[in-house]
C-alpha positions as CSV (number, residue, x, y, z in Angstrom):
1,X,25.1,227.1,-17.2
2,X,23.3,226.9,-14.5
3,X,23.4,224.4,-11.2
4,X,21.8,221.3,-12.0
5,X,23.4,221.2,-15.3
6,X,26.3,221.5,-14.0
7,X,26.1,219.1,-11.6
8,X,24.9,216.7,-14.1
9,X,28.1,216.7,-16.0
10,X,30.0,216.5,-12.7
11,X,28.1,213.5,-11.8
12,X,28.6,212.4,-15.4
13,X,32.3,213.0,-15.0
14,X,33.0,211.1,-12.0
15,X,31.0,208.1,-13.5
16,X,32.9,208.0,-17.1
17,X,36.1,208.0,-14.8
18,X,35.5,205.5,-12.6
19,X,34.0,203.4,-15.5
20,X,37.3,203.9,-17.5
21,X,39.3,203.1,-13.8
22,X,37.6,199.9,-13.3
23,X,37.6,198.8,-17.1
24,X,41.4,199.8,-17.0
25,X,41.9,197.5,-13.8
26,X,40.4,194.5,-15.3
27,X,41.6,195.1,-18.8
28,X,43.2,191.5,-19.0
29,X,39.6,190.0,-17.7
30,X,38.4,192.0,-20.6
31,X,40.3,191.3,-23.1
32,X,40.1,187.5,-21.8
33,X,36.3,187.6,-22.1
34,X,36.3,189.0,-25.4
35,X,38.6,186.7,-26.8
36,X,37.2,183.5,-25.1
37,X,33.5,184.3,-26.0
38,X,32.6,187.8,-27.4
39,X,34.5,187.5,-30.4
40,X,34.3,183.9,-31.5
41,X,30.6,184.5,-30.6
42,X,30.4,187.0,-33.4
43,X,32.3,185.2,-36.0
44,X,30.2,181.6,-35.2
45,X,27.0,183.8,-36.0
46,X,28.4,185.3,-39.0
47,X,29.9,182.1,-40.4
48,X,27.3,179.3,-39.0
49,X,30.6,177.3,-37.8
50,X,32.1,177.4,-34.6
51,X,35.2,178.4,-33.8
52,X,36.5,174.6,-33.0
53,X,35.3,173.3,-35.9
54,X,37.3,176.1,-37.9
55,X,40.5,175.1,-36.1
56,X,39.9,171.5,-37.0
57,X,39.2,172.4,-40.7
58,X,42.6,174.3,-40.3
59,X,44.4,171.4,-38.6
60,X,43.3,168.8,-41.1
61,X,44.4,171.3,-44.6
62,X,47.6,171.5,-42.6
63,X,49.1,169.4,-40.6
64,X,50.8,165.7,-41.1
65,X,48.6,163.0,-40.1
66,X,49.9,160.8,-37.4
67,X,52.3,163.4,-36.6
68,X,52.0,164.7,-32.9
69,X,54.4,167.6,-33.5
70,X,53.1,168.7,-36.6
71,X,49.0,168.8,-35.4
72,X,50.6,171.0,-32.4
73,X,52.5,173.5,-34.5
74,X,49.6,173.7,-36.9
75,X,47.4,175.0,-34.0
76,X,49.6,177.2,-32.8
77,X,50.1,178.3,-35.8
78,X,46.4,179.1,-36.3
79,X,45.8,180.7,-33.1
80,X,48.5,182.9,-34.0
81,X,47.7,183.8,-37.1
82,X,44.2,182.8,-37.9
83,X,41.4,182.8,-34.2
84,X,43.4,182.8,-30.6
85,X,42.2,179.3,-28.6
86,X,42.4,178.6,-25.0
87,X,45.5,176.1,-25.4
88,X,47.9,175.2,-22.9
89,X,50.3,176.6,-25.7
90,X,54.2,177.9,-25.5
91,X,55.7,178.7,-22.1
92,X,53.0,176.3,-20.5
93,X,53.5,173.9,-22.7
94,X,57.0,173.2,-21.9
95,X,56.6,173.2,-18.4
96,X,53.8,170.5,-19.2
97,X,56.1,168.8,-21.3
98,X,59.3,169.0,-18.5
99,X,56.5,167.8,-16.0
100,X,56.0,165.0,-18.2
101,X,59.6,163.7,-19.3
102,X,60.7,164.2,-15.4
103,X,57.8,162.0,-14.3
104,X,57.4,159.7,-16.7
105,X,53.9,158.8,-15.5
106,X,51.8,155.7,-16.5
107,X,48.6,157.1,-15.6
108,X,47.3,160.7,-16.4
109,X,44.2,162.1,-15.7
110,X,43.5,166.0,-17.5
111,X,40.2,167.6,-16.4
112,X,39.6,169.6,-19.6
113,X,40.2,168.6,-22.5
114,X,39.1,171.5,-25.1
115,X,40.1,170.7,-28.6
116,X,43.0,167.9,-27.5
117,X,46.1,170.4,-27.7
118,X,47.2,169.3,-23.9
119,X,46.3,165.8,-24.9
120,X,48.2,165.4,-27.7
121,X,50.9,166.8,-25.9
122,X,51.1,164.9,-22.7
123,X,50.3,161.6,-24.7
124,X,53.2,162.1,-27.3
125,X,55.8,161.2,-24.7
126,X,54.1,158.6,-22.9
127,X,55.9,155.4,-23.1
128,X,53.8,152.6,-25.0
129,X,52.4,151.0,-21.8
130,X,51.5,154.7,-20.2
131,X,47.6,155.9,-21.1
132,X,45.8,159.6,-20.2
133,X,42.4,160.1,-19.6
134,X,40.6,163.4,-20.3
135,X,37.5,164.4,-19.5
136,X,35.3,167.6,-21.6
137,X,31.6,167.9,-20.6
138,X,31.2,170.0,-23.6
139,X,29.7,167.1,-26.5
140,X,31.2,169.5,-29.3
141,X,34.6,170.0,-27.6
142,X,35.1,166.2,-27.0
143,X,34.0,165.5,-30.2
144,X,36.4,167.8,-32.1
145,X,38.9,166.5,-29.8
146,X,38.4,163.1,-30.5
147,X,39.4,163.9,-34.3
148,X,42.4,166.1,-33.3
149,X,43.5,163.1,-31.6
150,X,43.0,160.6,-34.4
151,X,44.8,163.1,-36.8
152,X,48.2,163.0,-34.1
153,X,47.5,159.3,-34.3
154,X,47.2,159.1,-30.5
155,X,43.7,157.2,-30.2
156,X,45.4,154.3,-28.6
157,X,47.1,156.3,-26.1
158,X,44.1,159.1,-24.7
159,X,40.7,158.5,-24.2
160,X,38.6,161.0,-24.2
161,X,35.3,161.1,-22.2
162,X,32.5,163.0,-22.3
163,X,31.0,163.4,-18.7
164,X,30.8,165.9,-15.3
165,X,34.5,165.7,-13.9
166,X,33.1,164.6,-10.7
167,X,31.3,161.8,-11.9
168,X,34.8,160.5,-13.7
169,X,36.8,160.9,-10.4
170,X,33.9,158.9,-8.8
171,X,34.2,156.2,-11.2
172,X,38.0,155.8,-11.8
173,X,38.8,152.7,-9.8
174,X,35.9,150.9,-10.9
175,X,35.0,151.9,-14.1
176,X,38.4,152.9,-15.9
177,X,41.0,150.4,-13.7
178,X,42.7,152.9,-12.0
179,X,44.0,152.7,-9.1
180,X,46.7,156.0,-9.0
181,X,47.2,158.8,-10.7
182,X,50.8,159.8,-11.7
183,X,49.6,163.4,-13.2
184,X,46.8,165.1,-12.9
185,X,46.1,168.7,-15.4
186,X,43.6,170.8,-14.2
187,X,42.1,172.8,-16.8
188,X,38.5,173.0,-16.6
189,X,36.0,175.5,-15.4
190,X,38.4,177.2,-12.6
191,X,35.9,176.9,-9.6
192,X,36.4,172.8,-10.0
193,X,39.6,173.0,-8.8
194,X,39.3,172.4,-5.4
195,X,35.9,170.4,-5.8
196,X,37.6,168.1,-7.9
197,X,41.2,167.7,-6.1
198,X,39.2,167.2,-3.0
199,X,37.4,164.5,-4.8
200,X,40.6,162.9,-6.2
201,X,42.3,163.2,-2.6
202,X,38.6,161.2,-0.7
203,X,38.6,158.4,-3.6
204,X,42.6,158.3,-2.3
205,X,43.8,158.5,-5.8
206,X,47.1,160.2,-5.4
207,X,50.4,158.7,-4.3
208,X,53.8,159.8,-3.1
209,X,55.3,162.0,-5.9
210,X,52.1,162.3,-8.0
211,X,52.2,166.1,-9.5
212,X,48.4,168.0,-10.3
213,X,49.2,170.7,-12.7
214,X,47.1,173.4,-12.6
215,X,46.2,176.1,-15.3
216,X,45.0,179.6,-15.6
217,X,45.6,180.3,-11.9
218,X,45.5,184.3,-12.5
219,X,43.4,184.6,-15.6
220,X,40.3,183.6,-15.2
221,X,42.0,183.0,-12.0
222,X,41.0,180.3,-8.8
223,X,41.8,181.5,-5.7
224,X,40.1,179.0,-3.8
225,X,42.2,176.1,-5.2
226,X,45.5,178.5,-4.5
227,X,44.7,178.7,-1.1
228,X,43.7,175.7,-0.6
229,X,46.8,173.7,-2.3
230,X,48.9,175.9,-1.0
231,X,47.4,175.3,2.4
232,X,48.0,171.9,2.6
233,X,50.8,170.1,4.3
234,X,50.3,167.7,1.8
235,X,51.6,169.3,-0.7
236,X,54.6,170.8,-2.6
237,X,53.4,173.6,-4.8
238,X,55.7,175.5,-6.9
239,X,53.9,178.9,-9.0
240,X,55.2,179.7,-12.7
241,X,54.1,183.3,-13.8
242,X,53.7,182.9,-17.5
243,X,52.0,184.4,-20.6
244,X,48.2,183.4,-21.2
245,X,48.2,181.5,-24.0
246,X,49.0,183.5,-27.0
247,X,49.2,186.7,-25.8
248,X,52.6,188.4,-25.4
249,X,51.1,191.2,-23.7
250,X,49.0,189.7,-20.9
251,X,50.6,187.8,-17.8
252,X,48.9,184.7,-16.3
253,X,50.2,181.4,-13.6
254,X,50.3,177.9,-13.4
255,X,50.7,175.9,-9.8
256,X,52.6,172.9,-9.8
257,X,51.9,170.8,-6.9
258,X,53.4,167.4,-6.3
259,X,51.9,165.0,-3.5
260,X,54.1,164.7,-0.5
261,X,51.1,162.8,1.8
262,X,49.9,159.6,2.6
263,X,48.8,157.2,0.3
């Protein structure tokens, strides 16, 4: 063998390693990548449905109409057994839900709204009086979540809107009567975090023991927001490590931050 051959495989060596290190070291980004878009990507193309509309078909074979519980099992039960969905699912969901029977809030605002998991259940124990609004840009998400909430029977509770989180923020007071949020759950595109709580902290929409919730803080991840919320004397942040949704195997963190500042 002579030199340059074998400094071709030594070259080749060192690459394949350092490929396999780096791969190794972001094996939950991976893995989160292919699950969130690679794979349904495949399956969409293959089946000429999307991956929404198959967990809707699911949820409507399946689960009890006007039944909150039962539309939230069924979907857990098909991301577990049928296509994994970015739901705020098992350990987070009960935090959500503790967040929400502590608080007892009247007015919710959730940036994010997916398929209507997180919706449905925030809205299923709001009082009769209390409402949530929840905001997808995506036209086929909102739409798909706009029949998961009529199948829980929740129309009259959650209204969901189909615009740019910013512009919504922007428009709250005027356009939707609000004039304080008790709860806020952020779980949009992460790098909106901390455009969109700055926005909801200018249009002073927060008051003294308001709570923002925050989602997939480690995976994807959003620093930006971590440091900033965590920054801030105006806040009271408290970090839950927890499972990403659905996967036993894969750690991930939610920030709870209630509002200790100024009106």
């Amino acid at each position: 063998m002579d030199a340059n051959t074998k400094a071709l495989i030594g070259v080749s060596a060192v690459t394949f390693a350092m490929t396999s290190a780096f791969a190794y070291s972001r094996r939950d980004w991976l893995k989160d990548q292919w699950l969130a878009f690679i794979s349904p990507a495949i399956y969409n193309f293959l089946t000429g449905t999307t991956r929404e509309q198959r967990a809707l078909k699911y949820l409507k074979e399946h689960a009890r109409e006007g039944d909150p519980d039962s539309v939230l099992e069924t979907f857990d039960e098909f991301c577990r057994t049928q296509e994994w969905a970015m739901n705020a699912a098992e350990e987070k969901g009960d935090i959500l839900d503790e967040i929400v029977r502590e608080l007892r809030p009247t007015t919710c605002l959730e940036l994010g709204t997916y398929c209507g998991y997180s919706a449905v259940r925030i809205a299923r124990q709001l009082s009769p009086s209390a409402r949530l609004i929840t905001v997808e840009v995506n036209p086929d998400y909102a739409a798909v979540a706009r029949e998961v909430v009529k199948l829980a029977g929740l129309q009259d509770k959650i209204e969901v809107i189909n615009v740019d989180s910013g512009d919504v923020i922007r428009e709250l007071k005027d356009k939707y009567d609000v004039t304080k949020l008790d709860l806020v759950f952020l779980d949009h595109w992460k790098y909106l975090y901390i455009r969109d709580i700055k926005l909801i902290e200018e249009e002073k929409l927060l008051k003294k023991g308001s709570v923002v919730f925050a989602d997939n803080v480690i995976i994807p991840g959003a620093p930006g927001y971590l440091e900033y919320i965590r920054g801030s004397k105006n806040y009271k942040s408290t970090f839950y490590s927890v499972h990403f949704e659905y996967m036993d195997d894969m750690k991930d963190g939610v920030e709870k931050s209630v509002y200790i500042g100024d009106e």
